[in-house]
C-alpha positions in Angstrom: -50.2 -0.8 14.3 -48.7 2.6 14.7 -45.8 1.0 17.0 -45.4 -2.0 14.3 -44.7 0.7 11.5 -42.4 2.9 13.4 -40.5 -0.6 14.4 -40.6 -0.8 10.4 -39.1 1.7 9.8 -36.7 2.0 12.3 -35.4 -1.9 11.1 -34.9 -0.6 7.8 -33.2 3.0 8.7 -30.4 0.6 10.5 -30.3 -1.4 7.6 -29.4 1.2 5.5 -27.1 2.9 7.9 -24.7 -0.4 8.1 -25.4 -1.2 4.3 -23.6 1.9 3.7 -20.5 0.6 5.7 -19.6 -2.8 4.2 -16.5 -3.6 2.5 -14.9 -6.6 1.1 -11.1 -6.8 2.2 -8.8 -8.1 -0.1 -5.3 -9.7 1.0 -1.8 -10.1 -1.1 0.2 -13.1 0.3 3.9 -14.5 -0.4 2.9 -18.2 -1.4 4.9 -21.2 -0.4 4.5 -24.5 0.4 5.7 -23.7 4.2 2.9 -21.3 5.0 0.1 -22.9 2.8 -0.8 -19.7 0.8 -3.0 -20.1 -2.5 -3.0 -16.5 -3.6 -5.4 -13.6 -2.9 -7.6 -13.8 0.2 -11.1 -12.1 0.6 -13.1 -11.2 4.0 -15.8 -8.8 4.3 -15.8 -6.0 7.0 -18.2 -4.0 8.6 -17.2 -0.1 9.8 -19.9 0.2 11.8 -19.4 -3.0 14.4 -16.3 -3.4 13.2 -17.2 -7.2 12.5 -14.3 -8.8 9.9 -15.1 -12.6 8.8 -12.8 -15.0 8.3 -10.8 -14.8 5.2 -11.3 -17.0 1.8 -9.4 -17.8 -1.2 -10.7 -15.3 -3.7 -8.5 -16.4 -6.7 -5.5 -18.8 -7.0 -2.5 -16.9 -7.8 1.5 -17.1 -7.5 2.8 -14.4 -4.8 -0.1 -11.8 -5.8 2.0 -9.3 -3.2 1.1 -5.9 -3.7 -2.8 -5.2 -5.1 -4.4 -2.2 -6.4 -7.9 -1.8 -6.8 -9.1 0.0 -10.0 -11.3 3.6 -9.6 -13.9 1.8 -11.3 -13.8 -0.8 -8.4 -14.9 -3.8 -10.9 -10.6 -4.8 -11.2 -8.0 -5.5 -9.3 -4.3 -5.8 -9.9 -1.5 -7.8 -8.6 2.3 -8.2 -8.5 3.5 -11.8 -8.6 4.5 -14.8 -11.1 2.7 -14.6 -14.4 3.5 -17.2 -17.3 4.5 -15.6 -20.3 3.8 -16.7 -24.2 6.9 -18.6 -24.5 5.2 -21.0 -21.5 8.5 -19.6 -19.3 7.7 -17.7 -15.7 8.5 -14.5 -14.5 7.3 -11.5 -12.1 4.8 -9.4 -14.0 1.3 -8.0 -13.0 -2.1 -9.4 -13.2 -5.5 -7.6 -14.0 -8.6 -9.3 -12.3 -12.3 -9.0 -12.7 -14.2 -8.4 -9.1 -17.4 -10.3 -8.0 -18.5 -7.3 -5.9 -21.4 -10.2 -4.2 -19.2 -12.7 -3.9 -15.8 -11.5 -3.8 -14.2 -13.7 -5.8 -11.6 -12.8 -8.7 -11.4 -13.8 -12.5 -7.9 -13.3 -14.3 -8.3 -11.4 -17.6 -4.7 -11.0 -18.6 -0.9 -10.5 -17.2 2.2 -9.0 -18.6 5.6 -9.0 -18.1 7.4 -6.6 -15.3 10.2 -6.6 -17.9 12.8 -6.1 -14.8 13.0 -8.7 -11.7 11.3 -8.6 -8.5 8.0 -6.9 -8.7 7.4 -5.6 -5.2 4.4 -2.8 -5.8 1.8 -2.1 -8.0 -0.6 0.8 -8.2 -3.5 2.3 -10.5 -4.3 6.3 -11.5 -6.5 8.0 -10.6 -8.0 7.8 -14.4 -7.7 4.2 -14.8 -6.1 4.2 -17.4 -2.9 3.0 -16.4 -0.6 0.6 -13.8 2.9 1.2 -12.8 5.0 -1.2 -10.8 8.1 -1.3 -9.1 11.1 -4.2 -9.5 13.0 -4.5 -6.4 15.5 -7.0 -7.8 16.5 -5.5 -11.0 15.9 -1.8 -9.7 13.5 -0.3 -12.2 10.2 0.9 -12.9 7.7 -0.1 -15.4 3.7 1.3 -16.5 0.5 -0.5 -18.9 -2.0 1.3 -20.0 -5.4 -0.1 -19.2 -8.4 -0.5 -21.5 -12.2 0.0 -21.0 -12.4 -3.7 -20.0 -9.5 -3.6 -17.6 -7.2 -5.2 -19.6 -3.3 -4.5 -19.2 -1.4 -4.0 -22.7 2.6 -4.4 -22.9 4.7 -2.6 -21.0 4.3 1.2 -22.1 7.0 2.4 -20.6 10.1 0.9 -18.7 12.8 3.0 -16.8 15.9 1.6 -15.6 17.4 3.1 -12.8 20.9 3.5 -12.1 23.6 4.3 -9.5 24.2 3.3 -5.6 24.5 4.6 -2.4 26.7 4.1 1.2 25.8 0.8 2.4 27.8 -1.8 -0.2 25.3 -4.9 1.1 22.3 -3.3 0.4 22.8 -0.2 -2.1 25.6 -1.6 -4.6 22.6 -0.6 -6.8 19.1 0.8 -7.5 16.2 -1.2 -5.9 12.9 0.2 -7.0 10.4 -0.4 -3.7 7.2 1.2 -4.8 5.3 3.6 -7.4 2.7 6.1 -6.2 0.8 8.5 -8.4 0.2 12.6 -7.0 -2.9 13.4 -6.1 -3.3 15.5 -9.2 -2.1 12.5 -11.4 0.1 14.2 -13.0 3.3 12.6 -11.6 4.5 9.1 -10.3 7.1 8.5 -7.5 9.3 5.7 -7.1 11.4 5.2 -3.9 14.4 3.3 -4.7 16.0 2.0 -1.7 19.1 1.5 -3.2 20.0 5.2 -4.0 18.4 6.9 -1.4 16.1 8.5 -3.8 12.6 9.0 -4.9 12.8 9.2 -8.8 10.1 12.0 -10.1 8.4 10.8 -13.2 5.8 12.7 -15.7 2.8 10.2 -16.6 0.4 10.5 -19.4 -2.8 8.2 -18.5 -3.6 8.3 -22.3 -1.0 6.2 -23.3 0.4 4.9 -20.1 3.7 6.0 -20.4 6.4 7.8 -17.8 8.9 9.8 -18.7 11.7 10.9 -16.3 10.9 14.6 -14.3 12.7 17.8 -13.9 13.6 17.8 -11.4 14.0 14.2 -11.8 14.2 12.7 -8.2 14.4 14.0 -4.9 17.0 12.9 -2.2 16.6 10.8 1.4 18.8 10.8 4.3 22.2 8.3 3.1 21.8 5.3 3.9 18.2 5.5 5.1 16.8 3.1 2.1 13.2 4.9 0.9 10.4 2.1 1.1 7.3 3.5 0.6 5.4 6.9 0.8 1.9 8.6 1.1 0.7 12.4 0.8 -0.8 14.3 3.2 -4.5 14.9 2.2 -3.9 18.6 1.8 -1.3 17.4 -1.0 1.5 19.8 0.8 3.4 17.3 1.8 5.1 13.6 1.7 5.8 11.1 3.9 8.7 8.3 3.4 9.9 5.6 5.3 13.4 4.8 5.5 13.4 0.9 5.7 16.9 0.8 7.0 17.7 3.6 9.3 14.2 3.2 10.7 12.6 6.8 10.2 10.3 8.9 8.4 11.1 12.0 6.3 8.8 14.8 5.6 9.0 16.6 2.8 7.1 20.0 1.6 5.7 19.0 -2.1 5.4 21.3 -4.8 2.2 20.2 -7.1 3.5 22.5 -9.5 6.8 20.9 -10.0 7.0 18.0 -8.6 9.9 18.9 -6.4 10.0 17.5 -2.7 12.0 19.1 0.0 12.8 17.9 3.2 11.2 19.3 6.2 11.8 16.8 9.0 13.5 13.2 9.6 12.5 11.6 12.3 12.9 8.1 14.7 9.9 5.6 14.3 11.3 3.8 17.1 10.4 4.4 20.9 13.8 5.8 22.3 15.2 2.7 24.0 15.1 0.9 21.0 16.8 3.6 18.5 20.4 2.8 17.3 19.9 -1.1 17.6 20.4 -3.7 14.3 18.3 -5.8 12.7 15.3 -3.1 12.7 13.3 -2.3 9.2 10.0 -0.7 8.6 7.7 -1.5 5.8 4.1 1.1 5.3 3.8 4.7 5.7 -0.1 5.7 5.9 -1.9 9.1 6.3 -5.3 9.7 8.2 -7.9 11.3 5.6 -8.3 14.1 8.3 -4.4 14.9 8.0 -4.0 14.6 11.7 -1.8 11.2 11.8 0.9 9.2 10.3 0.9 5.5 10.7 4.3 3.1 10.3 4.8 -0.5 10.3 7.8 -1.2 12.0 8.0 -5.0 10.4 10.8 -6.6 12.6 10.1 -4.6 15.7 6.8 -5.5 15.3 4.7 -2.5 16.2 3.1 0.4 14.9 4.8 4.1 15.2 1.4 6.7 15.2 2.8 10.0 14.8 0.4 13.3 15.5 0.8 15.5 11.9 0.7 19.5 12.8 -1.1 19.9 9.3 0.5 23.6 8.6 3.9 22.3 8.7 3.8 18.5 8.4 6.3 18.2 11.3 5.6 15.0 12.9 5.8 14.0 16.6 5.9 10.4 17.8 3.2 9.9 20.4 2.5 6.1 20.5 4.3 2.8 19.6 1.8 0.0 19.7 2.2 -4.3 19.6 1.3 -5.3 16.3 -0.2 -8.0 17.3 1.8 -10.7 15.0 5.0 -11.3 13.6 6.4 -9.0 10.9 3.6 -6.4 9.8 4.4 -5.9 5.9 1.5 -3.5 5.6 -1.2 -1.6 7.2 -4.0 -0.4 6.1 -6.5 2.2 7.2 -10.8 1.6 6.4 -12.1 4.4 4.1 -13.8 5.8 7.1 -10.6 6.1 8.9 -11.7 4.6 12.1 -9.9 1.4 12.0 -6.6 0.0 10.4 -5.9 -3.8 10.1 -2.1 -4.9 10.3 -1.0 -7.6 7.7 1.8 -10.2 9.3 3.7 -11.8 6.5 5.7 -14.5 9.2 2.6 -15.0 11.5 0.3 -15.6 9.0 -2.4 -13.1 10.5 -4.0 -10.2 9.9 -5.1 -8.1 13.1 -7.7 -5.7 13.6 -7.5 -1.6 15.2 -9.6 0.6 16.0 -8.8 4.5 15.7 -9.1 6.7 18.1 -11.1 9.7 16.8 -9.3 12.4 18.8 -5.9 11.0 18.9 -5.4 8.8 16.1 -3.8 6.3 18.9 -4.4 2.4 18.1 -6.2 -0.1 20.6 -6.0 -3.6 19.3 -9.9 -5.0 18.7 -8.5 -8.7 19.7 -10.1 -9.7 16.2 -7.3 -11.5 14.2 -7.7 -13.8 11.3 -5.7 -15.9 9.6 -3.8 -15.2 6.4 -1.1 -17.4 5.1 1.6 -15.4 4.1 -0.5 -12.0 4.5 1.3 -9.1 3.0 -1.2 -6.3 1.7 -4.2 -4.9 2.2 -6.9 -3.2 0.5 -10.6 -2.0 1.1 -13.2 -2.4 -1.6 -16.7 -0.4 -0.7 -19.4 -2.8 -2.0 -22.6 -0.7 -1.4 
């Protein structure tokens, strides 16, 4: 009897310990009629056995991209086609309502991205407001969010102007992404096309930016600024430049808002530096501030860097196969033990696991399919 209970128990103590570690995984895809995609893809994903199902179609959408998954965890937003009043269609954003059982989504509302070409899309830390980024028409807009998740108008919208030294790719500003300080009290918007990331002020209460002093900070010429993430200490930024293929660290000033530059360096292993047709796409940081992750999407692999935390200097130490055919976006689990690679022309998603002393990646051989897979985002259902 004694042996049955302690069996018991012991079922139900294991139970709890892997309860604690599931998460449903939502995918953004481009959708065509080439590579089949419907809209946003679901999977679920266990940290503990690193088990990661095969993915479903979680709501029908026109190119839902970029996501970003509301503090509350019970929305989810998306870049992509919406359909305004008039009947005409146009990139906006869409808000969703999550299923946390079931995964699926339910579309509450969309609004207009005001400029062309949403690329990016992410949510404060309050949740009280979105703010995307228009790569065609180079420009920024934010929503404020209500109690029920509900996006209004555009609040604010920021056009940005200028160019830099490359005349086929920066004859003008090309917003790539929006990301919000850990303290929430700015937003930063790489703009490829000018070689800067453009500082703004946000106030959650009304969702509204307002341009910075100083007002943006500048990247190596001709580099093209994609996409960033800060250290977990907040001391310092990370951006990738899509062109030149590197990443510059900058110090970050919480006060302020000012960035300066601390290091640029290659994301490429040294035989491959200096060659065309190269671009990278995601910048991520380990929670534990000891790596830096980028996708290099058309050299398909993975540059870990090792982070010395006091300075933010990185160091390249590993360039790993991706596994698929132009990795858009990785993503690391909230635990930080495993990343999964999206590939946008492979139609896959591919599954790493972290190594706890290194940070180096080891491919699980567990890859899905995703038509058209271009982000990813955890969702902690427990």
């Amino acid at each position: 009897m004694k042996s049955s209970l302690l069996a018991f128990a012991l079922v139900l103590l294991t139970s709890a310990a892997l309860a604690g570690d599931n998460y449903l995984v939502y995918f953004g895809t481009n959708t065509n009629a080439k590579n089949g995609s419907k809209g946003i893809y679901v999977a679920r994903f266990n940290a503990a056995s690193g088990a990661l199902t095969k993915p479903e179609l979680a709501a029908e959408a026109g190119n839902p991209g970029f996501l970003s998954i509301h503090p509350s965890k019970k929305y989810l937003y998306a870049i992509g086609d919406v359909t305004g009043p008039d009947g005409k269609k146009g990139g906006g954003i869409s808000s969703f309502t999550m299923d946390a059982s079931t995964g699926k989504l339910t579309l509450i509302n969309q609004q207009s991205a005001v400029g062309s070409g949403p690329c990016h899309v992410n949510v404060d830390a309050t949740g009280k407001m979105a703010a995307l980024a228009n790569y065609g028409s180079g420009s920024v807009a934010s929503y404020a969010i209500s109690a029920d998740g509900k996006l209004s108008e555009a609040a604010s919208f920021i056009q940005h102007e200028g160019s830099s030294i490359d005349p086929k790719r920066q004859a003008g500003p090309h917003a790539h992404s929006v990301n919000f300080s850990p303290d929430n009290r700015f937003a930063f918007a790489c703009d490829l096309g000018l070689d800067k990331v453009l500082i703004y002020k946000v106030d959650p209460s009304t969702g509204k930016m307002t341009p910075n002093e100083p007002a943006f900070a500048k990247t190596p010429a001709g580099g093209g600024p994609r996409h960033l993430a800060f250290h977990p200490s907040g001391k310092f930024v990370f951006v990738n430049n899509e062109m030149a293929m590197t990443e510059t660290v900058f110090a970050y000033d919480a006060a302020t808002g000012a960035m300066t530059e601390v290091q640029t360096v290659s994301t490429l292993p040294e035989a491959d530096r200096g060659k065309p047709g190269y671009s990278t796409a995601e910048t991520l940081a380990h929670p534990n501030g000891k790596n830096v992750y980028v996708s290099n999407r058309t050299h398909d692999t993975i540059a870990v860097f090792a982070c010395d935390p006091a300075t933010g200097k990185l160091t390249l130490i590993q360039n790993v196969a991706v596994e698929g055919q132009i990795p858009r976006n990785i993503c690391l689990d909230p635990t930080g033990k495993w990343l999964i690679a999206a590939h946008q022309n492979s139609g896959t998603a591919a599954l790493f696991k972290v190594d706890a002393e290194s940070g180096k990646l080891t491919f699980t051989g567990t890859k899905v399919e995703v038509p058209g897979s271009i982000c990813v985002r955890f969702l902690a259902v427990d």
